[in-house]
Every structure is written in structure tokens, then in C-alpha cells.
C-alpha positions in Angstrom: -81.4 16.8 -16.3 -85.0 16.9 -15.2 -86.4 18.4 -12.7 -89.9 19.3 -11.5 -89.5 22.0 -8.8 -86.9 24.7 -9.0 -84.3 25.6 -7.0 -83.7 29.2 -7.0 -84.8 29.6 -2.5 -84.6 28.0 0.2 -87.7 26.0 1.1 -89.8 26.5 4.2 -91.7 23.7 5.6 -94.8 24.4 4.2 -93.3 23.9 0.5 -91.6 21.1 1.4 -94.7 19.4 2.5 -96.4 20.9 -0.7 -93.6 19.0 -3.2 -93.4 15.6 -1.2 -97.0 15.3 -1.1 -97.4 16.1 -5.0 -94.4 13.8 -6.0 -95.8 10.8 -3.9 -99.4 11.3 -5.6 -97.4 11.5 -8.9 -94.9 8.8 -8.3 -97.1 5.6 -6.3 -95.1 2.7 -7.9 -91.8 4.3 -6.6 -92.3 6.7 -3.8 -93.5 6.6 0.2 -94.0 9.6 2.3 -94.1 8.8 5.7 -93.4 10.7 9.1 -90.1 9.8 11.4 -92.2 12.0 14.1 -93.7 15.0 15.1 -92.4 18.1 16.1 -93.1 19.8 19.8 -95.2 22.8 16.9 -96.7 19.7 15.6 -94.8 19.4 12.6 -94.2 16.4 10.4 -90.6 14.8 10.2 -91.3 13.5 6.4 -89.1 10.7 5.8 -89.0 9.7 1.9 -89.2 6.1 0.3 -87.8 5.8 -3.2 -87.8 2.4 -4.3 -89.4 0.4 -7.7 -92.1 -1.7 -5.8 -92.4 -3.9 -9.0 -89.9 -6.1 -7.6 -88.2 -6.8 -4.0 -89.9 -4.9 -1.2 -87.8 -1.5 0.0 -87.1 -3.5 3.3 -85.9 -6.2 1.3 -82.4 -4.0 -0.8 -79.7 -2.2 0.6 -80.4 1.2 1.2 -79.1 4.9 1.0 -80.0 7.3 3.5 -79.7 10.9 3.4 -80.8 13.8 5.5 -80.6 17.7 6.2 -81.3 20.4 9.0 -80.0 18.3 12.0 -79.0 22.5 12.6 -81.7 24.6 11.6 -80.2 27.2 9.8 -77.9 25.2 7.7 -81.0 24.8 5.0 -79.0 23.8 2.1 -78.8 20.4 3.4 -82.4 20.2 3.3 -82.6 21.1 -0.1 -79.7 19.0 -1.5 -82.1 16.3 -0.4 -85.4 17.6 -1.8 -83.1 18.5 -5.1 -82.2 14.6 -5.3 -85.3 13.5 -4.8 -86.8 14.8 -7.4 -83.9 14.4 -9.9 -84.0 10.7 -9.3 -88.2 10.8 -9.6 -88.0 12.6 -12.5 -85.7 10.8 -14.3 -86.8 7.5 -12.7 -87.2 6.1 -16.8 -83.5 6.9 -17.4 -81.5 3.1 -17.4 -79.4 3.8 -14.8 -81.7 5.2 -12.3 -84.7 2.9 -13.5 -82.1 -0.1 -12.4 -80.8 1.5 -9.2 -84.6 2.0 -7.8 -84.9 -2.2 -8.9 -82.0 -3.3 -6.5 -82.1 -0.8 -3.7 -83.7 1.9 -1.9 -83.2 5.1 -1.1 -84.5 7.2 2.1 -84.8 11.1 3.2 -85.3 12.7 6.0 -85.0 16.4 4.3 -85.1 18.4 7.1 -85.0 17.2 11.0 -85.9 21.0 12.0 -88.9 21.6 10.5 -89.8 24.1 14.0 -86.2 25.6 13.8 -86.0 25.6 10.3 -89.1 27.8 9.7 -88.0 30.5 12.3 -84.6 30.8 10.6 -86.4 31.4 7.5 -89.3 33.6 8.6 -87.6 35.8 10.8 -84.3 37.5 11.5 -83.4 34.8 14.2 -80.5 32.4 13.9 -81.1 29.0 15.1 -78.7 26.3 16.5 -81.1 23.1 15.5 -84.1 24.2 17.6 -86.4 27.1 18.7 -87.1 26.3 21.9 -85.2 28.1 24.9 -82.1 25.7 26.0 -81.2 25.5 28.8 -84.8 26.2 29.8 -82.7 27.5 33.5 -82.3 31.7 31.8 -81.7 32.9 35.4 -78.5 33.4 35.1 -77.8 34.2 31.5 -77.2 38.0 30.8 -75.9 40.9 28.4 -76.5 41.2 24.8 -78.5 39.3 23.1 -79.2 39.5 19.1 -81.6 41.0 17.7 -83.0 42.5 14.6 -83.3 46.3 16.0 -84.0 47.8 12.5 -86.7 45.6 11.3 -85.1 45.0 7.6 -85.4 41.1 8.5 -81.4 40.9 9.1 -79.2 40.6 12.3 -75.8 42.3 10.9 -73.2 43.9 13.4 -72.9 46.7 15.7 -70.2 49.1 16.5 -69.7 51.5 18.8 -67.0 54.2 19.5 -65.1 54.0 22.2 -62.0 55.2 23.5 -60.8 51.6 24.5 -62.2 50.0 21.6 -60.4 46.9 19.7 -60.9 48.0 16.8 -61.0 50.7 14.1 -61.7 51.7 10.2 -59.4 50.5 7.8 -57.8 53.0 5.5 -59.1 53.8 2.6 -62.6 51.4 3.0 -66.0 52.8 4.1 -66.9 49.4 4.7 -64.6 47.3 6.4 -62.7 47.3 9.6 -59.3 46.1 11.3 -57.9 45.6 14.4 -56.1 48.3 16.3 -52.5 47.7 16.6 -50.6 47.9 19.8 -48.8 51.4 19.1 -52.4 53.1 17.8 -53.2 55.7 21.1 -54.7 58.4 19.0 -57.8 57.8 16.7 -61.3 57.0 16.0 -61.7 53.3 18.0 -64.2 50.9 18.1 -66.0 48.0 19.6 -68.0 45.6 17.4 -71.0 43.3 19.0 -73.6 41.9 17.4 -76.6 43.8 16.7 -78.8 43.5 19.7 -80.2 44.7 23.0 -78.7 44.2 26.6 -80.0 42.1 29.3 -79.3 44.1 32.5 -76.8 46.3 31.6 -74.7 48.7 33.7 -73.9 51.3 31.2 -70.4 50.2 31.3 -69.7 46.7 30.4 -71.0 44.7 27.5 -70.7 41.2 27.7 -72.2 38.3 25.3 -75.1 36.4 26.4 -75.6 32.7 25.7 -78.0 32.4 22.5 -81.1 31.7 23.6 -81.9 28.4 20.5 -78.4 26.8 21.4 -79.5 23.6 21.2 -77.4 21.0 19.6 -79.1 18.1 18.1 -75.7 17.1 16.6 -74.5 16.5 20.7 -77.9 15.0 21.2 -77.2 11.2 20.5 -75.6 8.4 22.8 -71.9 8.0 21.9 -69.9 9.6 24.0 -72.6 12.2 25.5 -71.6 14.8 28.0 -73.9 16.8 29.7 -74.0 20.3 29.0 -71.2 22.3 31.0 -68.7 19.7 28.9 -70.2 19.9 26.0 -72.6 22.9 25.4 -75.9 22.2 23.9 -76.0 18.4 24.6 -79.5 18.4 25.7 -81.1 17.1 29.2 -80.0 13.4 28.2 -79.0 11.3 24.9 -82.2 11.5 22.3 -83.8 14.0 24.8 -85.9 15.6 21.7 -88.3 13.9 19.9 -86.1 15.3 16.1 -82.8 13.1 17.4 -85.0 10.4 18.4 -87.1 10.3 15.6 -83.4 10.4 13.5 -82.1 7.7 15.9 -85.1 5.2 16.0 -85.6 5.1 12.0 -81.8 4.1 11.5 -82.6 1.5 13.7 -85.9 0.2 12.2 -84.4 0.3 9.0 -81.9 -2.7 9.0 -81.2 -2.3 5.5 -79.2 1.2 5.4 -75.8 0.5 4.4 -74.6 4.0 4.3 -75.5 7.3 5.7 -75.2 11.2 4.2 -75.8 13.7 6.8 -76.0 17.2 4.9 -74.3 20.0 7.2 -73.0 23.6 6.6 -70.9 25.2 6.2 -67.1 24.6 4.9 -66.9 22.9 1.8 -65.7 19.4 3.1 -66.5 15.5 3.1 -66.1 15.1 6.9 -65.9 11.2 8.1 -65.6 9.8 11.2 -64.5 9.2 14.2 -65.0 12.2 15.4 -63.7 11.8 19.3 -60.2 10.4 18.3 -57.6 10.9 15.2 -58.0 8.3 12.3 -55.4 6.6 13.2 -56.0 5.3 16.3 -59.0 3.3 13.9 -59.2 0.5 11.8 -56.9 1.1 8.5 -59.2 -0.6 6.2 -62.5 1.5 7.5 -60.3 4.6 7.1 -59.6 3.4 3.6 -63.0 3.0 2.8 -63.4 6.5 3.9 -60.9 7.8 1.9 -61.9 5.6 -1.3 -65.2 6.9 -1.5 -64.0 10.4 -1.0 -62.1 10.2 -4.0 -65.6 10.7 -5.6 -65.9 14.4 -4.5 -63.0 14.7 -6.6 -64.9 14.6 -9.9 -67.4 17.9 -9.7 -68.2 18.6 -6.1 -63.9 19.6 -5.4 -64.5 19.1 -1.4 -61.5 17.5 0.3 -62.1 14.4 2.2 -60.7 14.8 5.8 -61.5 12.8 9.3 -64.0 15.1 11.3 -60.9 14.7 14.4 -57.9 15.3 13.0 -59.1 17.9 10.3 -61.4 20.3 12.7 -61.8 19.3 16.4 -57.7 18.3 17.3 -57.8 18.7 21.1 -57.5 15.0 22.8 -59.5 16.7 25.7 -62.4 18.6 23.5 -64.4 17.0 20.7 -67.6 17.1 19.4 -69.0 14.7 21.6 -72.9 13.1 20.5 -72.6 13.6 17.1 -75.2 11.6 14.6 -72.3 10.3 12.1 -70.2 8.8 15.1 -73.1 6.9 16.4 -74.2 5.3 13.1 -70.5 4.5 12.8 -69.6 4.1 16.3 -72.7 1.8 17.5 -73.5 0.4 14.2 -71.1 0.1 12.2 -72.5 2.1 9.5 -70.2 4.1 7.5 -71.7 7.6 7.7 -70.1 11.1 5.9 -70.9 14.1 6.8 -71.1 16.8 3.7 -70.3 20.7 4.4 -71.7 22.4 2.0 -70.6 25.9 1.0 -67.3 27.3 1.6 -67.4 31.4 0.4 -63.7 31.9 1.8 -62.5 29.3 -0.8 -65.1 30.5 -3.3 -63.9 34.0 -3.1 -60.1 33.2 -3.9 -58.7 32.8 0.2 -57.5 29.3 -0.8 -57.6 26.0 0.7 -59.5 26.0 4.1 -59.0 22.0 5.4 -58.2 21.0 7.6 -59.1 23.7 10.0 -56.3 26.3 10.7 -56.2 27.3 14.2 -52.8 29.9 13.9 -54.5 32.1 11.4 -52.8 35.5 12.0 -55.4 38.2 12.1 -53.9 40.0 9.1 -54.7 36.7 7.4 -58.1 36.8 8.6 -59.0 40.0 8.1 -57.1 39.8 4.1 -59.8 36.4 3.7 -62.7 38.6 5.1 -61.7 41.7 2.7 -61.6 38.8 -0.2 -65.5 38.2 0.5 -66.5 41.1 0.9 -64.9 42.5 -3.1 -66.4 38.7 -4.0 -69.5 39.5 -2.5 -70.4 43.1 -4.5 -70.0 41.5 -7.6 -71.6 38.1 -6.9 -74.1 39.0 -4.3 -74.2 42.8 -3.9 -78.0 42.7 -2.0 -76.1 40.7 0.8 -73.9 44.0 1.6 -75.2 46.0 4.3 -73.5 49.3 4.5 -72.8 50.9 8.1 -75.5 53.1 9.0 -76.1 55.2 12.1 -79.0 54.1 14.6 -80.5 55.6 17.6 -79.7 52.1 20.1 -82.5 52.6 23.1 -79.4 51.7 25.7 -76.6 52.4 24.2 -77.6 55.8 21.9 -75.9 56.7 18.5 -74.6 53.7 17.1 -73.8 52.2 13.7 -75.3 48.9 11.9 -73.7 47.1 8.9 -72.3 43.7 7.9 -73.0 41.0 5.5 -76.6 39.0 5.6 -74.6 36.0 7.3 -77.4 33.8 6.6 -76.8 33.5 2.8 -73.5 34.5 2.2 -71.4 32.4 4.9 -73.8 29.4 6.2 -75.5 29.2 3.0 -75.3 30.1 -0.7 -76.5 33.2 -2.0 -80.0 32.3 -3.1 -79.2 32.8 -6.9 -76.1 30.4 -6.6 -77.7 27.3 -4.7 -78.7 25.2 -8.1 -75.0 25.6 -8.8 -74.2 23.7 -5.7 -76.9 21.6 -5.0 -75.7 19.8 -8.7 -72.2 19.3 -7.7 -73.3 17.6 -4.3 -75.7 15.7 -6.9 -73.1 14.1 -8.8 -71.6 12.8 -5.5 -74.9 11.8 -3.5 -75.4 9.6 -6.8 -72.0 7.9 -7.0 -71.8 7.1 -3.3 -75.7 6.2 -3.3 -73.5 3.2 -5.6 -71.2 1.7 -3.3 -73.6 -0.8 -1.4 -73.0 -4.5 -1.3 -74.6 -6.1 -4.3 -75.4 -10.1 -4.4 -76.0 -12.0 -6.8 -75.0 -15.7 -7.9 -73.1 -16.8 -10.4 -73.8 -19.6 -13.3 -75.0 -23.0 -12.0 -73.9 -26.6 -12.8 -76.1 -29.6 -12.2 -74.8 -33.0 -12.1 -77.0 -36.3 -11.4 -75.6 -38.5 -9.1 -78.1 -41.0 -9.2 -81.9 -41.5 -10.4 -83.3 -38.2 -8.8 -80.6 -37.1 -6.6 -78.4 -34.2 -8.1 -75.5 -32.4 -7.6 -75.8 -28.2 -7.4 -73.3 -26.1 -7.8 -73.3 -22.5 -8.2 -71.9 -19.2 -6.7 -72.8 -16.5 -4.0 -70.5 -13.0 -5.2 -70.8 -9.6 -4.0 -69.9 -7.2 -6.8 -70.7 -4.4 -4.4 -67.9 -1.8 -2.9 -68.6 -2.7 0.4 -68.4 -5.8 1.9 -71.8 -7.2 3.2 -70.8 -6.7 6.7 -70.2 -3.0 5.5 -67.2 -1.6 7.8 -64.4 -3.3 10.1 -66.2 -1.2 12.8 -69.3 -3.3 12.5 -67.4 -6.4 13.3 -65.7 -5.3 16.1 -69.1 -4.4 17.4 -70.4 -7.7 16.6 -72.8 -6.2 14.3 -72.3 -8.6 11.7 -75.5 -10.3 10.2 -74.4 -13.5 8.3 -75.8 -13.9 4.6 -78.7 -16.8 5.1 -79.0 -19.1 2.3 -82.0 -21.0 1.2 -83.4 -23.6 -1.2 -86.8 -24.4 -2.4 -88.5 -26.8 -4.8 -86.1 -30.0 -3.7 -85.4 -31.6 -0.5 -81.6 -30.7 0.3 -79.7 -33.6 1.5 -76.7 -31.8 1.7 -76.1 -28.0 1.5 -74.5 -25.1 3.6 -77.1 -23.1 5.9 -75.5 -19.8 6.0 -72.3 -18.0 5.2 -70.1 -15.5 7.3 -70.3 -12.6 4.9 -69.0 -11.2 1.5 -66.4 -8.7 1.2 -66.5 -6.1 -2.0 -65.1 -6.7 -5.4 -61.5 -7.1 -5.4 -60.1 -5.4 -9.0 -62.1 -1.9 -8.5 -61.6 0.1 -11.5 -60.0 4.4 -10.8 -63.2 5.5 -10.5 -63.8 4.0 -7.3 -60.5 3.7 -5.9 -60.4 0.7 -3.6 -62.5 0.5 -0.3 -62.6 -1.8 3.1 -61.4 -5.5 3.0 -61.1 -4.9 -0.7 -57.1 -4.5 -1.2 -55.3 -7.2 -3.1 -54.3 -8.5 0.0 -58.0 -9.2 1.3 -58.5 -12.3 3.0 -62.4 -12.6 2.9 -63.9 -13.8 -0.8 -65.6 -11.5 -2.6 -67.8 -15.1 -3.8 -68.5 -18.1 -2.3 -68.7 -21.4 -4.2 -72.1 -23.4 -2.8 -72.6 -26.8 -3.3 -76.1 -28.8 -2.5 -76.9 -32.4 -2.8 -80.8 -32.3 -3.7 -83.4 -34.8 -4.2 -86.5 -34.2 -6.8 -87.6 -35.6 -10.1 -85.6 -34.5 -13.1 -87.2 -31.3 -15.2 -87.6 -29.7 -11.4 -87.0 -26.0 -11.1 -85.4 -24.7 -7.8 -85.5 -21.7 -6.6 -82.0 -20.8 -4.7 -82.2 -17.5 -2.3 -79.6 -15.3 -0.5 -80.7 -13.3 2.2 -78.9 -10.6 4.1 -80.4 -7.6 6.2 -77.9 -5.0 4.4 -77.2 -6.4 1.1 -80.7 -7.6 0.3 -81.8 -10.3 -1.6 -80.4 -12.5 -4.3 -82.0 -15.4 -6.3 -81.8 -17.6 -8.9 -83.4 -19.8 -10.7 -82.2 -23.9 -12.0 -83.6 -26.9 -13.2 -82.6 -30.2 -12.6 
């Protein structure tokens, strides 16, 4: 596998605009860099064209779309785009990806946080998605905040003795920590915040401010918004920044996408919607899709496929409402999968973690946590922050220690990333596969009388999805019939359009089977076309198929 750039840290936006800029000089007969929008810090939001412009236009193939950052500090998504990008340029020659670039397109948006992104990298700060103060309203928002108090670049924990505390040293570790049972009365106790300073303290109580960055661009979007005392960092309005509208208004420029990859940490899971009710209150044949494709993840990538509402959010009454993969879905019609990269419970031997446990017992949590941490001193030792004592300027002798959070737990440890950016590889190729695919089938021509002929041919989609893509896009009236026309000959007779194509029917194991494609299917996966024509014999006509999301067909047939 070639690859141009490596892959060994996390990119800042600088280096990303570095590499795009260089591949699209390098690559002009297959690659356009563009901007989605621009940042409040005046940053570019690069979105990527990769498509062989010797034939069809981008516009005119199905497409892929992928993105990363949507949160700011989840930068693995980013570079799981970036990484594919350049394997796909770079091996652009290669049979397989020389003929995927002629029949469709691929597009990027590699990171939709270019501001937040940047200060997650370059400073101690976590980040939500953005990093500007939300809700601008601070008045009222008071008590600890985090912050890097130490200056070693890294927000860890801090505890604090106490005679009440919750919590105390477990035995026989100088490291980690457990929760005090209910008969403990005599002791060495402890309360555990995070590492920080106090907004109006009282020199009693500590309570836990609201982060300052707790924006949500993944609440931002118009299904199912709520403002933000239901649903916490939902923004002003739907598409209130210009990074969810930028994301919003190029899905809906681009009427060619016929599936979306939105790369999110962390959790190690292939997450698909809806997200706002369980699966089964959904179309079975979308939800089959769903599962279908996630068979894929199966092959190197081992994430479990699981419906973003019945694996993680459960409560009827509290979901994640706005999010980006329900409103392509949702309002579209678009399938759209959400990827969680990274899981380091699972990776350090704690098992299993979909769907989402909510009765973990805290001896279960605290055996998982004391898994990471013997995972992390062998695999990652530099992440380990022993405790230390500090002189807090409120709070006086306290100690500091944890794990860097940032690249153990919502991303990979820096040296491990290329490991996991090739397993999502493998499936961001094989699901960048499933779009429709026309084409038409061999051609008869019979004369019915001195220049006037008979035509007869076929229109099949050997695709995995059906042209109209999902169930969901039906029901929405989203459907965009396939347009068929003729040139060279005046057509006496003909059809003008046809409804839509669904999928192949015998899928072979690798794909498993998808929507409308069960042996039960009604809709045809071809379409027999037949045109009366009149022209002189030894004419060539040229026969086109025309759909916004599965492209272009033609052929070619004298008469």
C-alpha cells in the first residue's frame, strides 16, 4: 500500500492545508480542492474532489462522501479521511481504484473544526466541536473549571483529601483509586475533580462548571432540534454556525451522494440511524441495508454494527436530537453511518462494550479502568501521569495525576493511529462500493420496415443500492426517476423515463444482502426498453440513462 504522507500524529490545520494543496498540484486529472466555508478564525473548510475527469464529470457519478471533526477533539476522524485520500491518490494506477475514480466520485470534508481542532491540538484545552464561548450568557455559570495548572500541556485529575471524600487509594496501587465503601469511617479519603481553578468559590463547596467550548455541532442541524435547556449544546437555531451549515449546504448541492461516512470518536462501533427512535419502529428493508453493509466491518476493522437508539441513547424521552447522520437519513433519504473510532476498554481486554451498558456496577468499572491502565504502561507508558503533589492557589496542597485523556481514551495513542486508520481503510473502501451502478445490457435491432427499426435493449443496476437509495427516501418523496434518452434517430415510440432500479438481486457473502434486494423484491433490478426509431440504415444511436444518484449510463448501436 502506498502512501505519500505518514501517519505517525495527528495533523493540525496547517498540515492539512500543506498535504491537500500538494496532492491537488500533484494529482490535476483526478483531484479538486475546494472550500465548503470559512471559519469565524478565517479558516478554510477544504472539501476534496477525487474523481478521473477523463470521462463523466464528478457531478455526473454517484458519489461517496466522507468527513471528520464535526467534534473537535475527536481528530482521528479527520485523519481517517486525509489517510484515504491519499491511499486512493496514490494508488490511483492500481485497476480497481483506477476504475472506481471512472464511474464515481468521492468527496472529503476532513475536518469541520479547523478553529476547534487547532486549540485541542495546540493547547491543553478540550473542545466539544468549537472554541468559541457557548452559551455566550456566562453570568450564571460557576465553580471549577479545567485547566492546565502545571503547564506540562495536559489537563489530568485532581484529588483532594477530605474527611467526607468519595473516594480513597486502592490497596496495594500508587496509582489508582476506588470508591469508598459504605462501612469505611476511618482512613485516608478523597475527592477527585478535574484539574482546574474555581470560579467564585466559598472555600467549602466545589461544584462543576459548564465547559466553557460545549458546543455541539452534532445537535446543530434541523431534524428534530431542541433548543438548548433540552438538549445541551444545540446552538441559537438549526445551522446556526457557519461549520454545520457549510456541512449541510454541500450535501445539498451535491445531488449525487449516495452515501455518507461521518467519522466520530470514540467507542469502536458502526453506529446507523435513526437516532430519535429504536430500529424497529423503521422501515425493515432500510434497517437491512444497514445491517448488510455492516457486515463489512466484520472483515478487518471488528466494530459491531448497532442502531445509534437502541445501542447508546435508549430513553424514549432523551436522544441525541440534531444529529448530522439523522438528517441526511431523515430529510434525505441518504443512508448515512456514523464510524467510532477507537475503543481502549475493548483494546485492553474489558470485553465487548455495544451496545452501551447503563448497569455497570462500579467494581466493573473500576476492574475496566485498572485494565487500561496495566494496558496502558506497556503500550503507552508516556500517557501515564503519576500523582504528584501541587501547591493549588485556592485550594493549597493537592495532588495531580491521570491518564493524557486525549490520546489514550478519545483517540489512539499517537504511535498506534496507522494501525487503525488501515482497518477503517479496508471498510471506507468496501462501503465507498455499494452505490447504484447503471449500465445497459446487450441491444437487438430489428427493421420493421425501409428505415424504421425496432430497439431493444436493457437498463440494470448491478449496484447494492437501489437507485432511489433507501425506503426512507421514498417515503419522503425524494425519489428522482432514472430519465432516459435517445439521440441520432427520431423515436416514434419509446418510454420517457422509468420509476427507479433496485440493487442486484443474487448478492454474493461478501455483501450480504441490502434494501429492496431480498429474493422477495418486487422492484427490477433491470428494465427491458423498447424504441420504435426512424433513420437510415448504418445509423449509430447514442442511448443515455440519467439519474441524479446513480449517474450516467450509455451505449452505443447501429441500425
Amino acid at each position: 500500500m502506498r502512501l505519500q504522507f505518514t501517519y505517525d500524529h495527528y495533523y493540525d490545520y496547517d498540515e492539512i492545508t500543506d498535504h491537500l494543496s500538494k496532492q491537488a498540484e500533484q494529482y490535476p486529472e483526478l483531484m479538486e480542492l475546494s472550500s465548503a466555508g470559512v471559519t469565524v478564525e478565517g479558516k478554510q473548510i477544504w472539501a476534496v474532489t477525487l474523481s478521473d475527469k477523463s470521462g463523466l464529470p464528478a457531478s455526473a457519478k454517484p458519489a461517496f462522501y466522507m468527513d471528520g471533526n464535526t467534534h473537535a477533539g475527536e481528530v482521528s476522524g479527520s485523519m481517517a479521511c486525509m489517510h484515504m485520500i491519499d491511499y486512493i491518490l496514490s494508488n490511483h494506477e492500481e485497476p480497481e481504484i483506477a476504475e472506481l475514480l471512472k464511474r464515481q466520485t468521492f468527496y472529503y470534508i476532513p475536518r469541520i473544526s479547523p478553529d476547534g481542532s487547532d486549540e485541542y491540538l495546540h493547547t491543553a484545552n478540550t473542545v466539544r466541536s468549537i472554541n468559541r464561548i457557548y452559551p455566550e450568557d456566562q453570568s450564571e455559570n460557576h465553580g471549577l473549571f479545567a485547566q492546565d495548572l502545571d503547564d506540562n500541556n495536559v489537563i489530568v485529575m485532581m484529588r483532594v483529601k477530605s474527611p467526607s471524600g468519595a473516594w480513597k487509594k486502592k490497596e496495594g496501587s500508587d496509582f489508582l483509586m476506588t470508591k469508598r465503601a459504605p462501612d469505611d469511617t476511618d482512613g485516608e479519603f478523597y475527592n477527585i475533580y478535574s484539574e482546574g481553578m474555581i470560579d467564585e468559590y466559598n472555600g467549602v463547596n466545589i461544584s462543576t462548571a459548564r465547559p466553557l467550548y460545549s458546543m455541539d455541532f452534532n445537535r446543530n442541524f434541523p431534524i428534530s432540534w431542541m433548543p438548548d435547556a433540552m438538549q445541551p449544546g444545540a446552538g441559537d437555531y438549526p445551522l446556526s454556525h457557519p461549520e454545520t451549515k457549510a456541512m449541510a449546504d454541500f450535501i445539498l448541492s451535491h445531488r449525487n451522494i449516495c452515501v455518507v461516512l461521518t467519522m466520530h470518536t470514540s467507542g469502536g462501533a458502526l453506529l446507523h440511524p435513526p437516532g430519535m427512535h429504536s430500529e424497529k419502529l423503521s422501515d425493515d428493508s432500510d434497517m437491512a441495508m444497514y445491517k448488510a453493509i455492516g457486515t463489512m466491518a466484520d472483515h478487518k476493522l471488528k466494530y459491531p454494527t448497532c442502531n445509534l437508539f437502541d445501542a447508546y441513547c435508549i430513553d424514549p424521552a432523551h436522544f441525541d436530537a440534531g444529529a448530522f447522520d439523522d438528517w441526511c437519513f431523515l430529510t434525505q433519504g441518504i443512508p448515512s453511518m456514523t464510524i467510532e473510532v477507537w475503543n481502549v476498554k475493548e483494546t485492553a481486554g474489558c470485553g465487548p462494550q455495544w451496545p452501551v451498558r447503563r448497569d455497570k456496577t462500579q467494581a466493573l468499572i473500576e476492574a475496566e479502568n485498572e485494565k487500561v491502565y496495566e494496558w496502558l504502561k506497556v503500550n503507552a507508558p508516556d500517557s501515564i501521569l503519576p500523582w504528584k503533589k501541587f501547591d493549588h492557589p485556592q485550594l493549597g496542597e493537592v495532588e495531580l495525576g491521570g491518564i493524557d485523556y486525549k490520546f489514550t481514551t478519545q483517540n489512539p495513542p499517537k504511535h498506534l493511529l496507522e494501525n487503525e486508520l488501515e482497518k477503517l481503510l479496508d471498510f471506507s473502501m468496501r462501503y465507498a462500493k455499494v452505490l447504484p451502478r447503471m449500465s445497459f445490457g446487450e441491444s437487438k435491432v430489428t427493421k420493421e420496415a425501409e428505415g424504421v427499426y425496432k430497439v431493444e435493449t436493457s437498463l440494470q443496476n448491478t449496484g447494492f443500492l437501489p437507485t432511489w437509495l433507501s425506503n426512507e427516501a421514498r417515503r419522503l418523496k425524494n425519489e428522482r426517476p432514472v430519465r432516459i434518452t435517445l439521440e441520432g434517430a427520431e423515436v416514434i415510440t419509446g418510454p420517457k423515463k422509468i420509476k427507479g432500479l433496485a440493487g442486484f438481486h443474487n448478492i454474493s457473502t461478501r455483501y450480504g444482502y441490502g434494501n429492496n434486494i431480498t429474493t422477495s423484491a418486487h422492484e427490477p433490478f433491470a428494465e427491458k426498453l423498447v424504441f420504435t426509431v426512424k433513420a437510415p440504415a448504418g445509423t449509430e444511436i447514442t442511448l443515455k440513462a440519467v439519474n441524479e444518484r446513480a449517474g450516467t449510463a450509455e451505449t452505443r448501436i447501429t441500425l
